[in-house]
Structure formats: structure tokens, C-alpha cells
MARPALO-731063 format. One record per residue (C-alpha): residue in three letters; y, z, x. Coordinates in steps of 0.25 Angstrom, whole numbers, plus 2048, in hexadecimal, padded with zeros to 3 digits. Layout:
aa,north,up,east
Ala,Y,Z,X;
...
This chain:
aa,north,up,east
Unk,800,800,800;
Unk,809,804,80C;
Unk,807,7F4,812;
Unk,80A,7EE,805;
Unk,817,7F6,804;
Unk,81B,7F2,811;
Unk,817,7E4,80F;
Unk,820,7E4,803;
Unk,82C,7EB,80C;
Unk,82B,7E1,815;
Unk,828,7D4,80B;
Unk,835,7CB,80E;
Unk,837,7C2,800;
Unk,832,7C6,7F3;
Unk,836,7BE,7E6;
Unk,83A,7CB,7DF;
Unk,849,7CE,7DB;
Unk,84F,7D5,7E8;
Unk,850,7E5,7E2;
Unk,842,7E3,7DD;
Unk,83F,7E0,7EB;
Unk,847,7EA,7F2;
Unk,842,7F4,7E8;
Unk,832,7F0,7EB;
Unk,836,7F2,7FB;
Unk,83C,802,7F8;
Unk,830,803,7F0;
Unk,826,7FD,7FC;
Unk,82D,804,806;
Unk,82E,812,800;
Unk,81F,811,7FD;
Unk,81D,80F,80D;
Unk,825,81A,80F;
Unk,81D,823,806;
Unk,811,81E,809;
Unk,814,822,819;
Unk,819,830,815;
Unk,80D,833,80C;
Unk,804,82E,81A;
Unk,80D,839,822;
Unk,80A,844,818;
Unk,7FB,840,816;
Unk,7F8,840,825;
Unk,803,847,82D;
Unk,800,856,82D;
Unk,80D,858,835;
Unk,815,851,82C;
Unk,81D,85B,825;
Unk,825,856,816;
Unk,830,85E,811;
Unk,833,85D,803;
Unk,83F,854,805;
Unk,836,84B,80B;
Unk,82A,84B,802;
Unk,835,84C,7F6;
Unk,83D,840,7FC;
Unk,82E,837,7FD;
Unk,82E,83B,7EC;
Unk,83C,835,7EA;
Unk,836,829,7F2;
Unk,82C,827,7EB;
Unk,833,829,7DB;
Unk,83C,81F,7E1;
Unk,831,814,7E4;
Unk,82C,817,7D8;
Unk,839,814,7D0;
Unk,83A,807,7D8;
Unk,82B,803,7D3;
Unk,830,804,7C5;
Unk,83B,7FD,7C7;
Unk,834,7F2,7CE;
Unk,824,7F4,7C8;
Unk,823,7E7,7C0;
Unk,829,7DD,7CA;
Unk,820,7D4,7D0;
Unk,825,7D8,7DE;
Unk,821,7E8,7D9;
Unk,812,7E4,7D3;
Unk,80F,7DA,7E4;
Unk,813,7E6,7E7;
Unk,80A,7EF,7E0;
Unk,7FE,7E5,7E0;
Unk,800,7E4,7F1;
Unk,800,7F5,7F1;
Unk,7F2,7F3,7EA;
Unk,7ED,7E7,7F5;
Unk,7F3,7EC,801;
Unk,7FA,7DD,800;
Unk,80A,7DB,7FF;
């Protein structure tokens, strides 16, 4: 899920209006973010959170969560789905 993401980060045209595009990236981008820190907290015993910190991942991800209803039924949002369901982007 974490290559799809990036792939779509990185994809340079789409066919999509610009803010759908720009919205999908945040989306992408915050979902790598995530996923990293969650990989920190599962397997870094010395990594220690403090509560701004885990509550600041939260507001992240409500955040991407907004984006995804705003953007859910474009075809852009629904290649982006399938490819986090094939590993394909």
C-alpha cells in the first residue's frame, strides 16, 4: 500500500481536474507518513511518543479521511483505491 502511495505521489500527469489531483497526493503522501510512523511505534522499543505527537498522527489521519470523502467517487480516488488493493499504481 505504502508503493502504490508513493507511486501516485510521484505520477506526473493525470487526467483529473488539478484539486482532485492535489487532494489525492495530500492523501497519498499522508498515508506514507502514517504508515512509517506506525513501523516506528510497532518495532522501535526506544522510540518514545508523546501525546502531541500521537494526537497530531490523529488530526493527520481525520484529515485524510476528509480528503477521501471529498474526493472518494473520482475515477482518479477509485485507480487509487484498486492500485492499494494490487500493489499496482
Amino acid at each position: 500500500m505504502k508503493k502504490a502511495s508513493e507511486g501516485f505521489i510521484h505520477a506526473k500527469s493525470h487526467t483529473q481536474n488539478a484539486q482532485t489531483v492535489t487532494d489525492l497526493k495530500t492523501l497519498a503522501r499522508t498515508f506514507v507518513r502514517l504508515q512509517d510512523s506506525r513501523h516506528i511505534a510497532d518495532y522501535d522499543d526506544s522510540r518514545k511518543w508523546s501525546r502531541t505527537e500521537a494526537l497530531s498522527h490523529i488530526d493527520e489521519a481525520a484529515a485524510a479521511f476528509e480528503i477521501w470523502i471529498a474526493i472518494r467517487n473520482e475515477t482518479i480516488a477509485q485507480d487509487y483505491l484498486l492500485s492499494l488493493l494490487t500493489g499496482r499504481s
